[in-house]
KETORPA-323113 format. One line per 5 residues: number of its first residue (from 1); their letters; for each residue y, z, x of C-alpha. Coordinates in pm, 1 decimal, decimal comma, always signed. Layout:
# residues N
NUM	A	Y Z X ~ ...
END
This chain:
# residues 68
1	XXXXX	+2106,6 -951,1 -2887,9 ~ +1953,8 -692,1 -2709,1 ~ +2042,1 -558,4 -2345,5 ~ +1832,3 -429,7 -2065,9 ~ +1921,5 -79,0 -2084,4
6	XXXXX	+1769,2 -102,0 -2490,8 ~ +1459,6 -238,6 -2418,5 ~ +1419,6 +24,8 -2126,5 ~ +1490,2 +331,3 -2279,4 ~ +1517,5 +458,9 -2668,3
11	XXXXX	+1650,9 +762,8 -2774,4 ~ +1446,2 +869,3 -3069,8 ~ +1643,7 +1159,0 -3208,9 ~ +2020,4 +1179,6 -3188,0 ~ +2300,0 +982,5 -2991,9
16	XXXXX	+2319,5 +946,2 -2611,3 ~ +2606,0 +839,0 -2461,0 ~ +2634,5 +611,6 -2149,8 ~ +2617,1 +868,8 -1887,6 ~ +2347,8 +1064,8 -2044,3
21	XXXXX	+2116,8 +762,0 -2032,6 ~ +2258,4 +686,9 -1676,9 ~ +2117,3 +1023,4 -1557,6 ~ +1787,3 +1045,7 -1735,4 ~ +1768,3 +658,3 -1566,2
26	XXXXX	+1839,9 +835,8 -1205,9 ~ +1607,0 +1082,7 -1277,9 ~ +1326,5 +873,2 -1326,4 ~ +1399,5 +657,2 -1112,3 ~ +1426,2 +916,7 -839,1
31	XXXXX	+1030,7 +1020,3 -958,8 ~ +906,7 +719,8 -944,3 ~ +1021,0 +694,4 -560,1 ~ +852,4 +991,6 -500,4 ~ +527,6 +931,9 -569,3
36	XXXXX	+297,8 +892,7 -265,5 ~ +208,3 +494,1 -229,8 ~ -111,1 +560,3 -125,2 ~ -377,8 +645,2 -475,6 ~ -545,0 +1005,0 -449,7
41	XXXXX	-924,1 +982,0 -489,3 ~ -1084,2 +952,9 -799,2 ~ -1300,8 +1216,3 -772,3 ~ -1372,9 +1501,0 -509,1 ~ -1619,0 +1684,3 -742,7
46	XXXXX	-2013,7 +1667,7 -689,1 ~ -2211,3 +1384,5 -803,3 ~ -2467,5 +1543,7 -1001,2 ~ -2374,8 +1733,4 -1370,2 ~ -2352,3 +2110,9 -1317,2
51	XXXXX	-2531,0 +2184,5 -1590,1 ~ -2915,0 +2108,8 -1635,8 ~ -3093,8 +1967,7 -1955,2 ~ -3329,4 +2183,6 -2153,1 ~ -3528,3 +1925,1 -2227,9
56	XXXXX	-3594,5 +1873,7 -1852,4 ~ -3753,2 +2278,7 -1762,7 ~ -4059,8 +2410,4 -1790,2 ~ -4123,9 +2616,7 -2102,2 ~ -4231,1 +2929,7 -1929,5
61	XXXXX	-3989,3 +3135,6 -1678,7 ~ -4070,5 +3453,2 -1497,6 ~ -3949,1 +3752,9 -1600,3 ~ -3821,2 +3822,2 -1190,4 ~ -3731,4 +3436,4 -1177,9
66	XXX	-3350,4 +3411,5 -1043,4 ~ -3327,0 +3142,3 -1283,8 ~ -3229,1 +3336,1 -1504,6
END
């Protein structure tokens, strides 16, 4: 039979003892009431790629274009 506190945490490597796993509980617990409840936005970047397909120039350029 299995307990809450096993299926909640696992301790891959070594032995933890009660108040070890109490305190990495608190900790995480104490994170997880610090995250703002409202979501950040997805995405503040632009909406178009900032980089430009080959394919998609002309073939010739100036030799004074800024295009470089």
């Amino acid at each position: 039979m299995t307990t809450a506190a096993e299926s909640v945490l696992r301790v891959e490597k070594g032995l933890a003892d009660p108040e070890e796993l109490a305190a990495i509980t608190a900790v995480l617990l104490a994170r997880a009431a610090a995250q703002p409840t409202a979501p950040a936005p997805a995405h503040r970047g632009r909406d178009t790629a900032g980089w430009r397909r080959l394919e998609r120039t002309p073939g010739f350029r100036a030799p004074h274009s800024w295009q470089g």
